[in-house]
C-alpha positions in Angstrom: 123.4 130.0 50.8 123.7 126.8 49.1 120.8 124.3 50.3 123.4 121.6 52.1 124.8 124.3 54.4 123.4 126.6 57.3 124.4 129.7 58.5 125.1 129.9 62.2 122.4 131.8 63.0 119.7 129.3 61.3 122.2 125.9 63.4 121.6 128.2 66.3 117.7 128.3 65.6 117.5 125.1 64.0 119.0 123.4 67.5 119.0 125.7 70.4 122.5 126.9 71.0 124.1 129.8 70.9 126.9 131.0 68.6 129.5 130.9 71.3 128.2 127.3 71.7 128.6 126.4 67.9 132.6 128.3 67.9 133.4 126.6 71.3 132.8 123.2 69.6 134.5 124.5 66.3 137.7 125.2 68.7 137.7 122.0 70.3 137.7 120.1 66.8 134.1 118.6 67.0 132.5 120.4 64.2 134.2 121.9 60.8 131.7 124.7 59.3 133.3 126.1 56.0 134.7 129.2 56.3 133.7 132.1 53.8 135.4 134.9 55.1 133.9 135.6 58.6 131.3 133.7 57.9 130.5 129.8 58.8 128.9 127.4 56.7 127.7 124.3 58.5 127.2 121.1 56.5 125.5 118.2 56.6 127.7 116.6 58.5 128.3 119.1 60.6 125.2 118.9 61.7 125.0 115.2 62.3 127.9 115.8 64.4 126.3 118.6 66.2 123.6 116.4 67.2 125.7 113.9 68.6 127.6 116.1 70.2 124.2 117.0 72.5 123.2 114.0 72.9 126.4 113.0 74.2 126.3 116.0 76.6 122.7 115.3 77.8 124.2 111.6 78.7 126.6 113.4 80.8 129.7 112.2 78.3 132.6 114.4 78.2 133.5 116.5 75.4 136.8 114.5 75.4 134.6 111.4 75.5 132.3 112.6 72.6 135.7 113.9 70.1 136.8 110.3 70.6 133.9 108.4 69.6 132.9 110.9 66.4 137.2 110.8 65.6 136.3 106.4 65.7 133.6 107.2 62.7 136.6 107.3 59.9 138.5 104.3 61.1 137.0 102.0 57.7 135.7 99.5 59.5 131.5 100.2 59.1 131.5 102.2 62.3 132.1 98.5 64.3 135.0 100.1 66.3 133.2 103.4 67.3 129.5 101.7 67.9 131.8 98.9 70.1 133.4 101.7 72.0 129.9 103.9 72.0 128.5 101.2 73.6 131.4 100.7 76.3 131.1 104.4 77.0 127.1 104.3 77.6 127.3 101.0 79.9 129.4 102.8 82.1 127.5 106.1 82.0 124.2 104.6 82.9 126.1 102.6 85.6 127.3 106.3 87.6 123.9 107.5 86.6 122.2 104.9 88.2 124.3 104.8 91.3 123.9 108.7 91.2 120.2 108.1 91.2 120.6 105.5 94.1 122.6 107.9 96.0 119.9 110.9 95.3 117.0 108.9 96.5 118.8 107.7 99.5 119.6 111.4 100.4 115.7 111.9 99.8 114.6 109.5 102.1 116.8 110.3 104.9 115.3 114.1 104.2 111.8 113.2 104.3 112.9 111.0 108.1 114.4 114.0 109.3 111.5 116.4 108.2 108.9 114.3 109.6 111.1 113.7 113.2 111.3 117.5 112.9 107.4 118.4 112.8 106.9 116.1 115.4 109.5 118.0 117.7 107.4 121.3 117.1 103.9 119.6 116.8 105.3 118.4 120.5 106.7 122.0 121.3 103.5 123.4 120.5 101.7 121.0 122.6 104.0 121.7 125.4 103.4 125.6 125.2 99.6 125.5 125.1 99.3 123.1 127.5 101.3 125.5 129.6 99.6 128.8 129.0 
């Protein structure tokens, strides 16, 4: 193995995914290993790529969303048009995230109201029974 590549095995090692992971991303044109025979040689830039491409999916980007922005990286123009459009992309993301959260917390509270509404009804109920025993 030459030093600037990888073998699947050691990418799957090196960043927690599987091989199906590492071929589905091949398939959908986010990452170019070399191909020697069956085997897949994954360089450098594959694996910049590759770690873009999880960060992007712990953001909760889509895979369309993330072949867009590392397609932007070739455009000549020092990376301006894909860290402008980057940028765009994250705004919005942390916008639903937040609103997500918002929504999430709300549902919380209204869960803890009904809980605590709830134990009163049986705290009551049990009241109710022993006082009539």
């Amino acid at each position: 193995m030459h030093e600037d590549t990888m073998t699947i095995r050691e990418m799957c090692d090196a960043y927690q995914v599987t091989p199906r992971t590492l071929r589905f991303y091949e398939a959908k044109e986010l990452l170019f290993p070399i191909r020697d025979g069956q085997k897949r040689l994954f360089t450098k830039r594959d694996r910049a790529r590759l770690k873009l491409i999880l960060r992007g999916k712990r953001f909760g980007f889509s895979l369309e969303q993330i072949r867009q922005l590392l397609d932007l990286y070739h455009i000549g123009d020092q990376q301006h048009t894909q860290l402008q459009r980057t940028f765009e992309i994250a705004r919005e993301r942390l916008a639903d995230m937040e609103a997500q959260r918002d929504e999430l917390k709300q549902a919380i509270d209204d869960l803890k109201a009904q809980l605590k509404w709830g134990e009163k009804i049986l705290v009551s109920m049990e009241d109710t029974k022993k006082a009539a025993e």
